[in-house]
N, C-alpha and C positions, 0 to 999 in steps of 0.2 A: 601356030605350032601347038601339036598334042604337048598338055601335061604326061611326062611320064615316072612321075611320082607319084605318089598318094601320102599322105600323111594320116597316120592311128595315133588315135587314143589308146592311152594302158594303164594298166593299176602299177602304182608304183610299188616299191619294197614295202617303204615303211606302210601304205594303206593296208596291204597283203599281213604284216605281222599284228597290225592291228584287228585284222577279222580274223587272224586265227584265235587271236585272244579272246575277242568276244564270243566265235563256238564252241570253244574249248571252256569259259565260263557258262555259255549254256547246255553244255553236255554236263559239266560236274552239278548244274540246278537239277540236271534229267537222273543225275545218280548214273551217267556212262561212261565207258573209257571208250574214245572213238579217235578215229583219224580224219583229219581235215587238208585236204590239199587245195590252194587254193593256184591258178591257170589265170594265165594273159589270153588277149584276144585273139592268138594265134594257136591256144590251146597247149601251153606249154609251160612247164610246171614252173612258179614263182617261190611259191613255200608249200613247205606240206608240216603239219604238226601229227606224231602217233604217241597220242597219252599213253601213260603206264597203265600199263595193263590191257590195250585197246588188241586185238586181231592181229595177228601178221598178214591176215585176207583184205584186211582193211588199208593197206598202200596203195594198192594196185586199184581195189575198189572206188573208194574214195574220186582218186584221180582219171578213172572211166569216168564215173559221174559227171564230174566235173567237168570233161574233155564232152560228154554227149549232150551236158547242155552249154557249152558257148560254140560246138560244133552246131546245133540246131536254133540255138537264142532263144530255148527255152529251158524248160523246169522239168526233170525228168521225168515227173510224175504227169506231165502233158500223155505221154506216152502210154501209159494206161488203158485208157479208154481208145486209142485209136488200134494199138494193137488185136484190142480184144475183137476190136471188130472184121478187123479183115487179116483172116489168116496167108493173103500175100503180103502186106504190108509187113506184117509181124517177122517173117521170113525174111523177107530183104532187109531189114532193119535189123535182123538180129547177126546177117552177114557182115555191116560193117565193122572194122575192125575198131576196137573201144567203144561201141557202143553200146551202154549200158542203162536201160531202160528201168530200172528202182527206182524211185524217189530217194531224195537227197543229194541231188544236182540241180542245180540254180546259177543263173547269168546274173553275173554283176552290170550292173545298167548306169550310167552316167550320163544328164543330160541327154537321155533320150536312146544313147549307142551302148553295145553291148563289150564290156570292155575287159572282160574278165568271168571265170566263173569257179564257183566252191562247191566241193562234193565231199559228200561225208559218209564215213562205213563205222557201225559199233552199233549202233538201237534198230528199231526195227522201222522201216520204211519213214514212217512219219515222224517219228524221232528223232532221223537221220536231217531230212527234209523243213525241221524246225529249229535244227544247229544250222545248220547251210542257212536260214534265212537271216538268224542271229547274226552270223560271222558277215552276210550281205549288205545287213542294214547299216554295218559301217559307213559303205559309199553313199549310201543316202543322206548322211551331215552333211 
C-alpha cells in the first residue's frame, strides 16, 4: 500500500526567535531599523520582528521575501541575473502573487532540506540580504 503521508521538517519557535535575534543584532552592527520575518517550509509566517523605528513597508516586504525564497529554495537575489535576462521570465515572475524578487530573502536549510526561510526590509538590497544570512546562520549550529 501507498504511503499517504509525508512527514516535514520545520524550524521550531524557539530556533525562529533565536534568528530573529541574531538579524536584528546584525541590523543594529549595520546602524538599521529593519523588519525580519521569519516563515516555515510551507511559507507561513512563524515570527516576524519590526525594530523601532524600521518602515511600516517593511512587514509586508520582509515576509514577500521570505515567502519567494522558501517558495523557490532559493536566495532572492538568485533572481537578479535571470530576470534581467529574459524579459518573459521577468513577467511571469513578477505575476506570482508574493513574489518578491530583492535580495533579502534566504531559505533556511537543515541537513540538506529547505525548512524555513527569512526576509528582511530596512537597508538597501545587500544589507537586507546580510541580516537574512545573520538571522540563518542560526540553523547552521
Amino acid at each position: 500500500m501507498q504511503h499517504l503521508t509525508i512527514t516535514k521538517q520545520s524550524i521550531s519557535a524557539d530556533a525562529a526567535k533565536r534568528a530573529i535575534e541574531a538579524g536584528e543584532a546584525e541590523a543594529a552592527r549595520l546602524g538599521l531599523a529593519a523588519s525580519i520575518a521569519i516563515l516555515d517550509e510551507s511559507g507561513i509566517l512563524k515570527t516576524l520582528s519590526r525594530m523601532d523605528n524600521s518602515l511600516l513597508s517593511g512587514i509586508q516586504v520582509s515576509q514577500d521575501k521570505a515567502y519567494s525564497s522558501v517558495a523557490t529554495q532559493l536566495p532572492t537575489s538568485a533572481w537578479i541575473g535571470v530576470t534581467s535576462a529574459s524579459k518573459e521570465f521577468e513577467l511571469g515572475l513578477f505575476s506570482i502573487d508574493r513574489i518578491c524578487p530583492i535580495s533579502g530573502g534566504v531559505p533556511i536549510v537543515v541537513e540538506g532540506r529547505v525548512v524555513g526561510a527569512v526576509g528582511v526590509s530596512g537597508g538597501m538590497p545587500d544589507q537586507d540580504e546580510q541580516i537574512a544570512n545573520a538571522a540563518a546562520a542560526v540553523f547552521a549550529s
